[in-house]
Structures are given as structure tokens and as C-alpha cells.
Biopython code that builds the backbone (N, CA, C, O; Angstrom):
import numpy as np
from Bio.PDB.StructureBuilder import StructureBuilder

atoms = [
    (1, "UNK", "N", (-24.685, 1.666, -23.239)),
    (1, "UNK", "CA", (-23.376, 2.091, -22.796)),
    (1, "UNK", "C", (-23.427, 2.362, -21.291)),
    (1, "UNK", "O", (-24.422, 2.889, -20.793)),
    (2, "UNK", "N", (-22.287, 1.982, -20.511)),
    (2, "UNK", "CA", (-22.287, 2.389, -19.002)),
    (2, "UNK", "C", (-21.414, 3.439, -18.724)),
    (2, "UNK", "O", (-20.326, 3.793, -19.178)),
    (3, "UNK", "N", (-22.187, 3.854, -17.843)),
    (3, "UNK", "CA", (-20.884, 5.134, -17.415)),
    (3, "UNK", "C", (-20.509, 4.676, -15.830)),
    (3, "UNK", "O", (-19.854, 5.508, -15.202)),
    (4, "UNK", "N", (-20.777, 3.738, -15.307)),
    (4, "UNK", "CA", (-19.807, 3.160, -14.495)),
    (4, "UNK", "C", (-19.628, 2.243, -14.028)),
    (4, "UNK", "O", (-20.662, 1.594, -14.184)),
    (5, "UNK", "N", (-18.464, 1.298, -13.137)),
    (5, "UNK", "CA", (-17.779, 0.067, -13.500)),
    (5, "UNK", "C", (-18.715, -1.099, -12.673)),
    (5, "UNK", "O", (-19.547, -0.849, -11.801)),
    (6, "UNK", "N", (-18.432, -2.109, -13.069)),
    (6, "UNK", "CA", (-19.195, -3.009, -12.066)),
    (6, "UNK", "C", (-18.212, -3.691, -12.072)),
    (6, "UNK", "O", (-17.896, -4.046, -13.207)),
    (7, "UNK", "N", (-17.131, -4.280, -10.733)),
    (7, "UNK", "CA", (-16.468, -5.169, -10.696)),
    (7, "UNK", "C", (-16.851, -6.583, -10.522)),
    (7, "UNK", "O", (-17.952, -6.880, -10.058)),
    (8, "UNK", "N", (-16.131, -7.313, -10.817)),
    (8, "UNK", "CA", (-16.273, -8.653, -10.738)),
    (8, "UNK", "C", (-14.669, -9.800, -10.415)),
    (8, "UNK", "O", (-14.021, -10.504, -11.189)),
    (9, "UNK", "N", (-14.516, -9.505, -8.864)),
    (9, "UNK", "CA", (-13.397, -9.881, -7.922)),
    (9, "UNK", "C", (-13.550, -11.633, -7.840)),
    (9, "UNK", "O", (-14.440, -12.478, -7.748)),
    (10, "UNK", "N", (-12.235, -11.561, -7.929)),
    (10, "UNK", "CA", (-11.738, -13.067, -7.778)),
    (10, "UNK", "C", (-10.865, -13.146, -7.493)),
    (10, "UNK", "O", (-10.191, -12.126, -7.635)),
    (11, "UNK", "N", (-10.169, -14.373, -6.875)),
    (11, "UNK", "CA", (-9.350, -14.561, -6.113)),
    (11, "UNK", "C", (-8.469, -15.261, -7.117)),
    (11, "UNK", "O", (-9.041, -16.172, -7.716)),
    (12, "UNK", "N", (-7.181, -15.042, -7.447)),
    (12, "UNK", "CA", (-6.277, -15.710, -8.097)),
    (12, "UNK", "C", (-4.605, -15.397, -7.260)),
    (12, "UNK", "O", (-4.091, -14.614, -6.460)),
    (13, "UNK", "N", (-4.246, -16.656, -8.129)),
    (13, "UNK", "CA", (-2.559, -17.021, -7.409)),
    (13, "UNK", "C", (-1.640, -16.521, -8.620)),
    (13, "UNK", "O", (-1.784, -16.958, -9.762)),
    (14, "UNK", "N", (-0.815, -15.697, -8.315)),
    (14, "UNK", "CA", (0.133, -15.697, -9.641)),
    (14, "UNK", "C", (1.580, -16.003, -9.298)),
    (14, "UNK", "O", (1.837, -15.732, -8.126)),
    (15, "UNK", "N", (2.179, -16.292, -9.712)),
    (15, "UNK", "CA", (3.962, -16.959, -9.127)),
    (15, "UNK", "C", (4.954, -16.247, -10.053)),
    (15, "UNK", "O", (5.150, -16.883, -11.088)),
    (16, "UNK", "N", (5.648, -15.068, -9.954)),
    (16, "UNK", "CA", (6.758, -14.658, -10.262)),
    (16, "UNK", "C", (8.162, -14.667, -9.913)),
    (16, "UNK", "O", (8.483, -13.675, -9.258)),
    (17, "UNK", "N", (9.391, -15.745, -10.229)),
    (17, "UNK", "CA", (10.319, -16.012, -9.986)),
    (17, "UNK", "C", (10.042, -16.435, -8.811)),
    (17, "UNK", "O", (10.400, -15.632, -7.949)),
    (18, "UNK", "N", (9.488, -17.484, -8.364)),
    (18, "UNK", "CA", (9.653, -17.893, -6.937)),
    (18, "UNK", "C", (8.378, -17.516, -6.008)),
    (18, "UNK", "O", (7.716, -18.129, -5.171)),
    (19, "UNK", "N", (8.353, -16.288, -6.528)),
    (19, "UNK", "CA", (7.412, -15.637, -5.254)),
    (19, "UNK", "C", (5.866, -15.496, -5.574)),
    (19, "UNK", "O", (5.579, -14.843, -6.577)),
    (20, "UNK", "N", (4.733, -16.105, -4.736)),
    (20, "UNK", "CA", (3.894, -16.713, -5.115)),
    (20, "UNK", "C", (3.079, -15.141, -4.427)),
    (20, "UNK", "O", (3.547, -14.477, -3.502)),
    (21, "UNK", "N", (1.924, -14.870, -5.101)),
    (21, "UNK", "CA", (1.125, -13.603, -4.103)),
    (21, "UNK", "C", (-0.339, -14.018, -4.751)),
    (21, "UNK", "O", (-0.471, -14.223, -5.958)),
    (22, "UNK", "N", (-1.431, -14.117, -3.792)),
    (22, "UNK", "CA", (-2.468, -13.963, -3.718)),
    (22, "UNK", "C", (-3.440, -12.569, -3.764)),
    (22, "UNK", "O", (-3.571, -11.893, -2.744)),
    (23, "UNK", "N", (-3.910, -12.308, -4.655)),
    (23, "UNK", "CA", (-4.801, -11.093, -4.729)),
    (23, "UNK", "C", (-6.222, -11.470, -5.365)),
    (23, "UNK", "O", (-6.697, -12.580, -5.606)),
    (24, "UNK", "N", (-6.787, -10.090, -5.572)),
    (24, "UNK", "CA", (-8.070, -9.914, -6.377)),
    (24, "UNK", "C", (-8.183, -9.587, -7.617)),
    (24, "UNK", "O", (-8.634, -8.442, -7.641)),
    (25, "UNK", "N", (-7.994, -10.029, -8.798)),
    (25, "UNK", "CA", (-8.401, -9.761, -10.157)),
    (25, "UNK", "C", (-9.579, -9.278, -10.541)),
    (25, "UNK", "O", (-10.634, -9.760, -10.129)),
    (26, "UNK", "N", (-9.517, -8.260, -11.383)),
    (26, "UNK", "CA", (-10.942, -7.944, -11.753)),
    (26, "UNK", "C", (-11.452, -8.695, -13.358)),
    (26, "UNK", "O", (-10.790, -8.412, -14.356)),
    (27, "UNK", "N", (-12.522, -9.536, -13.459)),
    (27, "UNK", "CA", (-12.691, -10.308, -14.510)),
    (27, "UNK", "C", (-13.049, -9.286, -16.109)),
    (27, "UNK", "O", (-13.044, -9.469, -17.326)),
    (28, "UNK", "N", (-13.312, -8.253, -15.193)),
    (28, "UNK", "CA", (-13.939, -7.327, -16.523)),
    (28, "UNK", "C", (-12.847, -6.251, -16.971)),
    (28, "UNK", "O", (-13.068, -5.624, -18.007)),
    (29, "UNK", "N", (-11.546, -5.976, -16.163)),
    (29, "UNK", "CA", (-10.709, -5.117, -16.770)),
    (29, "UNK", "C", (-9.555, -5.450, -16.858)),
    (29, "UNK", "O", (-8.673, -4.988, -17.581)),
    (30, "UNK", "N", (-9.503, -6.734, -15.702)),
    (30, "UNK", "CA", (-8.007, -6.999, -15.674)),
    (30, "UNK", "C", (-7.321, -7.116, -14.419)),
    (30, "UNK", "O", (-6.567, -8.015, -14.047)),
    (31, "UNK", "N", (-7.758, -5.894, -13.716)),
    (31, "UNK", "CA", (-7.038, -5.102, -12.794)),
    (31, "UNK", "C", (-6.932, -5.710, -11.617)),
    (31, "UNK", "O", (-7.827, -6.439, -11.189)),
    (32, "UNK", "N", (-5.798, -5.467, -10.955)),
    (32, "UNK", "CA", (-5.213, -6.240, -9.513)),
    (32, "UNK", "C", (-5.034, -5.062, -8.218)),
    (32, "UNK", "O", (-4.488, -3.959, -8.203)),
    (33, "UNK", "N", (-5.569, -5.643, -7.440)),
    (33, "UNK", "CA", (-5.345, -5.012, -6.284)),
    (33, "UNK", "C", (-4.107, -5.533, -5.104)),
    (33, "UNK", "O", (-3.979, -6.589, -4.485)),
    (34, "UNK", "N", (-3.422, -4.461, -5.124)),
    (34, "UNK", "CA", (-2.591, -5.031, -3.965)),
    (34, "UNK", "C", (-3.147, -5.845, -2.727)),
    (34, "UNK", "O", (-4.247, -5.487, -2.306)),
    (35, "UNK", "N", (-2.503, -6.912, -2.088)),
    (35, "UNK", "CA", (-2.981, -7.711, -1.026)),
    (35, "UNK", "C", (-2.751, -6.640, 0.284)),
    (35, "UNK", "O", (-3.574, -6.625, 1.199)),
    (36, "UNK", "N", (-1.543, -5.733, 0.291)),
    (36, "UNK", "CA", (-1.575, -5.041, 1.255)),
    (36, "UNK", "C", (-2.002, -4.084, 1.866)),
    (36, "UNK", "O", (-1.866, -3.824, 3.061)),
    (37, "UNK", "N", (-2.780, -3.261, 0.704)),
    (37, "UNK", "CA", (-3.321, -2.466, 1.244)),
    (37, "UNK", "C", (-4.854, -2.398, 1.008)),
    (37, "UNK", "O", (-5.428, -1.348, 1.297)),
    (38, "UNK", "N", (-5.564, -3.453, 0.497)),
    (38, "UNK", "CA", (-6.704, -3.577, 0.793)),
    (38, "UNK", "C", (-7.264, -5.503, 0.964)),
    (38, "UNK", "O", (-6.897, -6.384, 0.187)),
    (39, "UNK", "N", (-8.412, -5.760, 2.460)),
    (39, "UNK", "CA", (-8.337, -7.019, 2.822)),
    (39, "UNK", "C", (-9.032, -7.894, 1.846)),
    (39, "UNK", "O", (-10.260, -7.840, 1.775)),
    (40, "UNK", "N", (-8.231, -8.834, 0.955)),
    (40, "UNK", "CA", (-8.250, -9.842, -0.227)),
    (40, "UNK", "C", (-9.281, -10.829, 0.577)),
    (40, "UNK", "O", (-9.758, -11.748, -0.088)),
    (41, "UNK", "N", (-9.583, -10.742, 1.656)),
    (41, "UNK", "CA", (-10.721, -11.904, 2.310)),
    (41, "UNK", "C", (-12.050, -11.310, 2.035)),
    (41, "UNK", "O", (-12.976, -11.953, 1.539)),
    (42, "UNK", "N", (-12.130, -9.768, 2.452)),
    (42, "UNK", "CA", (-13.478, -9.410, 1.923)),
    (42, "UNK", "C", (-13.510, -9.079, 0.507)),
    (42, "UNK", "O", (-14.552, -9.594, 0.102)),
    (43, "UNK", "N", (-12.890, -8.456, -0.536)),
    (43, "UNK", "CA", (-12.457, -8.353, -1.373)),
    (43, "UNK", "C", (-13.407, -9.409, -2.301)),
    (43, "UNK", "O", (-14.473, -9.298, -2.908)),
    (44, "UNK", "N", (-12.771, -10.114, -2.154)),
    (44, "UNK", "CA", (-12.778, -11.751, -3.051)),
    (44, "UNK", "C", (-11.849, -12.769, -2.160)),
    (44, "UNK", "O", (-10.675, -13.042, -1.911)),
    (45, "UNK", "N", (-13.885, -13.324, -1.697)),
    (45, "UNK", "CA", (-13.617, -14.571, -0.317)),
    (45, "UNK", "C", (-13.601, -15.792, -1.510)),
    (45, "UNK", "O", (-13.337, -16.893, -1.027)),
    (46, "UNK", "N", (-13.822, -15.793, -2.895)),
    (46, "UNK", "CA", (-14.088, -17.346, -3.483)),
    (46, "UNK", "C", (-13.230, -17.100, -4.927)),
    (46, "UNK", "O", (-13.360, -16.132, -5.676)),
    (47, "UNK", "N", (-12.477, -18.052, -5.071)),
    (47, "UNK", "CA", (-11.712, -17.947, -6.759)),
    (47, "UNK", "C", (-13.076, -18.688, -7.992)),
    (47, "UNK", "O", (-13.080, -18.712, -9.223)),
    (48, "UNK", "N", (-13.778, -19.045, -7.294)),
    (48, "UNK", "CA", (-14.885, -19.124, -8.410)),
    (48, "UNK", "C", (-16.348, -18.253, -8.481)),
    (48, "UNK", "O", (-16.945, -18.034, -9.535)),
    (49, "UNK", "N", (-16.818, -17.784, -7.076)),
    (49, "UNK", "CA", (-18.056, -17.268, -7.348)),
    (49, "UNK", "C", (-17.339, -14.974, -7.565)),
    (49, "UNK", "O", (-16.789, -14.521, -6.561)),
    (50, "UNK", "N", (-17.426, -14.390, -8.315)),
    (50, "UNK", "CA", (-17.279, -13.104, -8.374)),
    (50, "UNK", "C", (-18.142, -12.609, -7.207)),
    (50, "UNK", "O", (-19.194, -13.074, -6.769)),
    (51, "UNK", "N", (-17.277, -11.325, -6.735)),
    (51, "UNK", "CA", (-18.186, -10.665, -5.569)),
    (51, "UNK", "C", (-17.897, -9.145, -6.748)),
    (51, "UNK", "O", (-17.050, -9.114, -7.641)),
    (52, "UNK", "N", (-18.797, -8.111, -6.416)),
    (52, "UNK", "CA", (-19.109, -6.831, -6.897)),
    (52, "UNK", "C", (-18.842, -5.729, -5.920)),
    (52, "UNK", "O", (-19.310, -4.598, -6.055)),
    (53, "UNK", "N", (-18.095, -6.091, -4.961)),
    (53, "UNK", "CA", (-17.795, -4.915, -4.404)),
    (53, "UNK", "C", (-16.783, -4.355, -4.750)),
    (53, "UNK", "O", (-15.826, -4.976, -5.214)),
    (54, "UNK", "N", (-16.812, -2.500, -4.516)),
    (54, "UNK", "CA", (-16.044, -1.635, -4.998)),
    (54, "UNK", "C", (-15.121, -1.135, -3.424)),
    (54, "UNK", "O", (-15.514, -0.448, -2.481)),
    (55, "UNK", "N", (-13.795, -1.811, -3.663)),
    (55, "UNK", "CA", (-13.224, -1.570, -1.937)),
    (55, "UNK", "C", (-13.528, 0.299, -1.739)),
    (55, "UNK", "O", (-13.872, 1.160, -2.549)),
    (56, "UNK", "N", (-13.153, 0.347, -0.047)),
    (56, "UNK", "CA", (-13.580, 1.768, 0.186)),
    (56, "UNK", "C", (-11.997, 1.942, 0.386)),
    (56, "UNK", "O", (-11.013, 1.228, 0.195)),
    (57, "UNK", "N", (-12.257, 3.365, 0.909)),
    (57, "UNK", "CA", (-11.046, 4.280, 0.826)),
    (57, "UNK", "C", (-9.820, 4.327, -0.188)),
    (57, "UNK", "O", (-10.264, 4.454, -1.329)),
    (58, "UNK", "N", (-8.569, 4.274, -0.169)),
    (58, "UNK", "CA", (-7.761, 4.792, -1.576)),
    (58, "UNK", "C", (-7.377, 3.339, -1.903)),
    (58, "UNK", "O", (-6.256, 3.140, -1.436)),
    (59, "UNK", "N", (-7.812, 2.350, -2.460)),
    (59, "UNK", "CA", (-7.152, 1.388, -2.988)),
    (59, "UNK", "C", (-6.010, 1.599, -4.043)),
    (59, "UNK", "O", (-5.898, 2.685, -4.612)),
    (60, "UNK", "N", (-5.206, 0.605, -4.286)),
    (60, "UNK", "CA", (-4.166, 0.787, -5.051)),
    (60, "UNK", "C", (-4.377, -0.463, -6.761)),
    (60, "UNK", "O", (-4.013, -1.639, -6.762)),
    (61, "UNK", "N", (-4.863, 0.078, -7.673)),
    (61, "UNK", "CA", (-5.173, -1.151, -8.577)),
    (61, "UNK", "C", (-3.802, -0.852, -9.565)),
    (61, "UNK", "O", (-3.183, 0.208, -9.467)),
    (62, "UNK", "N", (-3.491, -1.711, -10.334)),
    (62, "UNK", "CA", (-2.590, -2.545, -10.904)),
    (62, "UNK", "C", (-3.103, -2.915, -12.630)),
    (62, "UNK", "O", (-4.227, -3.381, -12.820)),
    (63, "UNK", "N", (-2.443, -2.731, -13.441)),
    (63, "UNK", "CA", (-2.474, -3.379, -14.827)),
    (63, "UNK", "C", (-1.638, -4.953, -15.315)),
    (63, "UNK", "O", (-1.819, -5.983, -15.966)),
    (64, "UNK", "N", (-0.622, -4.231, -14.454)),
    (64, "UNK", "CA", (0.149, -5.624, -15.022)),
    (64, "UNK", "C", (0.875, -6.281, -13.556)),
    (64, "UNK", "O", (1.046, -5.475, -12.642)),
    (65, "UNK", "N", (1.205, -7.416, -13.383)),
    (65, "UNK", "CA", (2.226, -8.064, -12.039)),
    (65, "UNK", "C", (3.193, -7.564, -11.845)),
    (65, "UNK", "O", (3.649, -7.814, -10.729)),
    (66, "UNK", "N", (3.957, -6.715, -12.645)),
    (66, "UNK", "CA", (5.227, -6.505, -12.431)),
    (66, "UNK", "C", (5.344, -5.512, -11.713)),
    (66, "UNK", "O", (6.133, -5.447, -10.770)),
    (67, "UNK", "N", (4.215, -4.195, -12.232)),
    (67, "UNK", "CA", (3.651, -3.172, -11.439)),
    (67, "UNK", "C", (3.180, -3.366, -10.104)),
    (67, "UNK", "O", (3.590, -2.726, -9.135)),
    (68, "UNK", "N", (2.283, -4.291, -10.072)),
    (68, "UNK", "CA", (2.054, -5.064, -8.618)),
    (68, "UNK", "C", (3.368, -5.249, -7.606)),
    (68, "UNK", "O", (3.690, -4.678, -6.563)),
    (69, "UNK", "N", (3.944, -6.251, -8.352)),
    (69, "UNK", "CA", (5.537, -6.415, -7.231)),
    (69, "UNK", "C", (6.510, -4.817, -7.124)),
    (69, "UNK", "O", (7.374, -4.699, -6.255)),
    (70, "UNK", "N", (6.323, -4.108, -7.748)),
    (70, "UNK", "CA", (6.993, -3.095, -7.621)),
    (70, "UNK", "C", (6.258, -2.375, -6.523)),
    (70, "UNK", "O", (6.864, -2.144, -5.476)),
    (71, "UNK", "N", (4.994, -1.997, -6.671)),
    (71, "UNK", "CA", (4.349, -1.514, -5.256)),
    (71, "UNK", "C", (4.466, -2.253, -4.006)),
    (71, "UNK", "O", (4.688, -1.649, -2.956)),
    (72, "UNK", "N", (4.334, -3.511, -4.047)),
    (72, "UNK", "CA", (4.233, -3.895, -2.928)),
    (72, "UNK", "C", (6.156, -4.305, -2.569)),
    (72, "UNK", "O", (6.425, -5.118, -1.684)),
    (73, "UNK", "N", (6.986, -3.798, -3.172)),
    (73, "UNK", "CA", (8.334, -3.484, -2.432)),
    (73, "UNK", "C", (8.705, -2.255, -2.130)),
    (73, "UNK", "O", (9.771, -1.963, -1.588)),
    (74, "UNK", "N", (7.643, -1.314, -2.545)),
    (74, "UNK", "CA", (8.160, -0.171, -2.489)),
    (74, "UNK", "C", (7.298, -0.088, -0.741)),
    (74, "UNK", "O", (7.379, 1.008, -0.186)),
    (75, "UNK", "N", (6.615, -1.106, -0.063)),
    (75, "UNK", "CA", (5.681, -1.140, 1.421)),
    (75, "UNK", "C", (7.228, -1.528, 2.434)),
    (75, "UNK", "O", (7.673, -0.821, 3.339)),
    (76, "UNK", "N", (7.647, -2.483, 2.071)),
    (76, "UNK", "CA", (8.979, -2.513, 2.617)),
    (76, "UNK", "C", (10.154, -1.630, 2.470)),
    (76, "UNK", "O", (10.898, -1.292, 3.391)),
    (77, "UNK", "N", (10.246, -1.315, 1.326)),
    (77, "UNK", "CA", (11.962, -0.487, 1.487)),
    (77, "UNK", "C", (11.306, 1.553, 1.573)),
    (77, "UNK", "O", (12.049, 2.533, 1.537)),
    (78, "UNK", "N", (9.917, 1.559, 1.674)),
    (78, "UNK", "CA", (9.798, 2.864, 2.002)),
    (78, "UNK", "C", (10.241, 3.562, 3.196)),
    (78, "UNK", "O", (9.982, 3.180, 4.337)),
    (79, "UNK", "N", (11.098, 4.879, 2.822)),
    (79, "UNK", "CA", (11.656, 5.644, 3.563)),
    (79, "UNK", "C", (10.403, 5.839, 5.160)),
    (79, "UNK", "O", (10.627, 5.438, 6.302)),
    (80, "UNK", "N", (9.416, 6.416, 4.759)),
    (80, "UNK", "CA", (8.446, 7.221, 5.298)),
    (80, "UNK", "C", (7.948, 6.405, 6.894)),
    (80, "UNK", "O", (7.462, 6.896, 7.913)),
    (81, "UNK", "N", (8.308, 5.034, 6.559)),
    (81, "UNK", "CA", (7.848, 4.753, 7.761)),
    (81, "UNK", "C", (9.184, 4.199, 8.588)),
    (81, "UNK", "O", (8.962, 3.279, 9.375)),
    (82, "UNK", "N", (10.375, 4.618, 8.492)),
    (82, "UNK", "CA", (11.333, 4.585, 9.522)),
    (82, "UNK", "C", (11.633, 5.257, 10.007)),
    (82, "UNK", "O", (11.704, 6.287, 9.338)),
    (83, "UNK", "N", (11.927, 5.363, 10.976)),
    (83, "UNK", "CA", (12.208, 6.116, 12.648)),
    (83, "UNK", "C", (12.995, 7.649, 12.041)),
    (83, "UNK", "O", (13.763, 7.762, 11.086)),
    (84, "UNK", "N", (12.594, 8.480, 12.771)),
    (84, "UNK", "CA", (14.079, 9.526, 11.745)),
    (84, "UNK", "C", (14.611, 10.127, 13.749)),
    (84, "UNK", "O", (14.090, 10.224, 14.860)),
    (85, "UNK", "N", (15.794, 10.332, 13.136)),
    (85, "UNK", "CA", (16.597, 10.410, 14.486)),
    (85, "UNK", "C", (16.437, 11.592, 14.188)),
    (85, "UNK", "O", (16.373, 11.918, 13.002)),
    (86, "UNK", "N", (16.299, 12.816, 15.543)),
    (86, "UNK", "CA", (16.095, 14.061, 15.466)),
    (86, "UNK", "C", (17.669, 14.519, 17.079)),
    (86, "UNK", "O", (17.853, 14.124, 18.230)),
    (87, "UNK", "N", (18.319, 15.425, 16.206)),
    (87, "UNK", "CA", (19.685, 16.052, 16.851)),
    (87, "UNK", "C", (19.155, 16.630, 18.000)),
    (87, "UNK", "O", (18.076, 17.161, 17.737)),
    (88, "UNK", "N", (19.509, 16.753, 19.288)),
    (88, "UNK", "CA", (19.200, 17.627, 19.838)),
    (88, "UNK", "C", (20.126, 18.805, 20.422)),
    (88, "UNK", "O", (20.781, 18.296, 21.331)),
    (89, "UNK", "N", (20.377, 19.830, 20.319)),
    (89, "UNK", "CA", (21.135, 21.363, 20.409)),
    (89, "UNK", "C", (20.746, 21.025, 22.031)),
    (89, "UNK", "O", (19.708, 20.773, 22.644)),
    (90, "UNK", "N", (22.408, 21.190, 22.415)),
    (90, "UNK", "CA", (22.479, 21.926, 23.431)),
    (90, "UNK", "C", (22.688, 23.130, 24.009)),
    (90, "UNK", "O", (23.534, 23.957, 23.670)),
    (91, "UNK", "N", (21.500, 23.253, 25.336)),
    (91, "UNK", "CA", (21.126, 24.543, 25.352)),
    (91, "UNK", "C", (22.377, 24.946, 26.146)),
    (91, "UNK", "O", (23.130, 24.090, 26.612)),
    (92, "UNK", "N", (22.636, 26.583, 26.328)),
    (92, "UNK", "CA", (23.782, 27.251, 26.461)),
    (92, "UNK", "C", (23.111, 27.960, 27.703)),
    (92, "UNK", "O", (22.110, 28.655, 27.873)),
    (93, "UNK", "N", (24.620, 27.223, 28.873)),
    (93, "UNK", "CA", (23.626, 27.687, 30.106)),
    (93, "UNK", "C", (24.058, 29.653, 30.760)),
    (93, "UNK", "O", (25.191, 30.135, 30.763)),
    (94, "UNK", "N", (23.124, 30.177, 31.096)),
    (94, "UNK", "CA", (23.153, 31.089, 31.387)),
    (94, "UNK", "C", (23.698, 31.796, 32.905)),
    (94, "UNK", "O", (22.857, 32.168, 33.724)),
    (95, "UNK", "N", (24.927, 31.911, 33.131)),
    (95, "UNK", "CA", (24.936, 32.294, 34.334)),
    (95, "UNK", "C", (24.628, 33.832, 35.003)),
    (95, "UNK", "O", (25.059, 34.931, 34.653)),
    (96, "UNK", "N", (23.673, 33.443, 36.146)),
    (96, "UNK", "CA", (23.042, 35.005, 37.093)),
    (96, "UNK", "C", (24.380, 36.078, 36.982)),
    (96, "UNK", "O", (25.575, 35.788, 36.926)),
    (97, "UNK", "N", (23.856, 37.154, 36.973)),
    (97, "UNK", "CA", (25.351, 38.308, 37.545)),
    (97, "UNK", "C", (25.833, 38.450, 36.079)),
    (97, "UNK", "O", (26.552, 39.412, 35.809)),
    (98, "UNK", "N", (25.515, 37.622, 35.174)),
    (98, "UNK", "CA", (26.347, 38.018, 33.638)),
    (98, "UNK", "C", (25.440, 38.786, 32.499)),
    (98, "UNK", "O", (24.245, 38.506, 32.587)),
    (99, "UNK", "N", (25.655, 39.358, 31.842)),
    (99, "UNK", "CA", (24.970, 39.632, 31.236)),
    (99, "UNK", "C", (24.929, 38.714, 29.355)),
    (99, "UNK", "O", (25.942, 38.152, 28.941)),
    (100, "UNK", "N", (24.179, 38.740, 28.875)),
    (100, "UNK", "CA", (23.848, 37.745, 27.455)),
    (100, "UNK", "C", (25.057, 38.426, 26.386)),
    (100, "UNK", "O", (25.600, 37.734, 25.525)),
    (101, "UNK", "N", (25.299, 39.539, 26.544)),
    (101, "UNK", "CA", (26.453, 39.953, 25.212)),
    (101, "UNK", "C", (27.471, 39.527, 25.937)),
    (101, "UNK", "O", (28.199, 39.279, 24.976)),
    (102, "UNK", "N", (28.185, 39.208, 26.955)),
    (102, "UNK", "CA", (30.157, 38.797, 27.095)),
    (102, "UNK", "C", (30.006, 37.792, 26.759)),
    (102, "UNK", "O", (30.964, 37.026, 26.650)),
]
sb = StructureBuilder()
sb.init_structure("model")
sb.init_model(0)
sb.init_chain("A")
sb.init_seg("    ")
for serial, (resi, resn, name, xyz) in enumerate(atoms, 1):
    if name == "N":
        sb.init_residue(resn, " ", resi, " ")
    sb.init_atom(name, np.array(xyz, "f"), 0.0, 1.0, " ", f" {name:<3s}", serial, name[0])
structure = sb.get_structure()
């Protein structure tokens, strides 16, 4: 019995309604990694020979395609990375000789 994973990355094409996306499949669980947020060249450079590396930092893995296309639209229509306009208050000018309560 193992207590932990050994991947086995490959490069596959899948085509949903039109839209064609290249990623990394894992042969032993299934699992898909988004193309965007981790690089599918080091990943899995060959659709026939498996590579065993475990990507670093927070990868994003996947069960099914549909889940896949849903993450990777949620990289485009996310709030978080557009500009946010900030109001700026104008300041209230103070004239010498007056005092702050009239």
C-alpha cells in the first residue's frame, strides 16, 4: 500500500464545444491541471513518454473538464484583478484668523 502519490503527466488535447485546451492529465488518477496556472511545458513536455513531477507551489487540479473550463473563466471574468477606482474627499480649506467651530 502507498501512502503517497506518484504522478504520471501527459500531455493531452480535449475539445469542448469548439474550444480546444491543452493540459496535463494525470494517468493514475485522472486529474487535470489548469494550463494557466501551472507551465504545461515543464509539466508534461511529451503526450507519450509520462514525466513524475509533482508541480511546486498551489497548483489547481481538476476531476472533470467542465470543472476545468469553469476555473479557467473564472481567470478572466475575476473581479480581483481589475483596477478599483478609489473617490477622493475633498479637503476643506482652512482659512488663518478663523477659528475650526464657525
Amino acid at each position: 500500500m502507498s501512502y503517497y502519490w506518484e504522478p504520471k503527466w501527459v500531455r493531452r488535447k480535449f475539445e469542448y464545444e469548439g474550444v480546444t485546451i491543452e493540459t496535463c492529465m494525470d494517468l493514475s488518477t485522472g486529474l487535470l491541471v489548469c494550463p494557466e496556472c501551472v507551465n504545461v511545458d515543464v509539466l508534461c513536455p511529451s503526450e507519450d513518454k509520462p514525466n513524475n513531477v509533482i508541480p511546486s507551489g498551489a497548483p489547481t487540479y481538476f476531476f472533470s473538464l467542465l470543472d476545468l473550463l469553469r476555473h479557467m473563466s473564472a481567470h478572466r471574468e475575476s473581479t480581483w484583478k481589475k483596477r478599483v477606482e478609489v473617490e477622493e474627499e475633498a479637503e476643506e480649506e482652512f482659512i488663518s484668523g478663523e477659528s475650526e467651530e464657525e
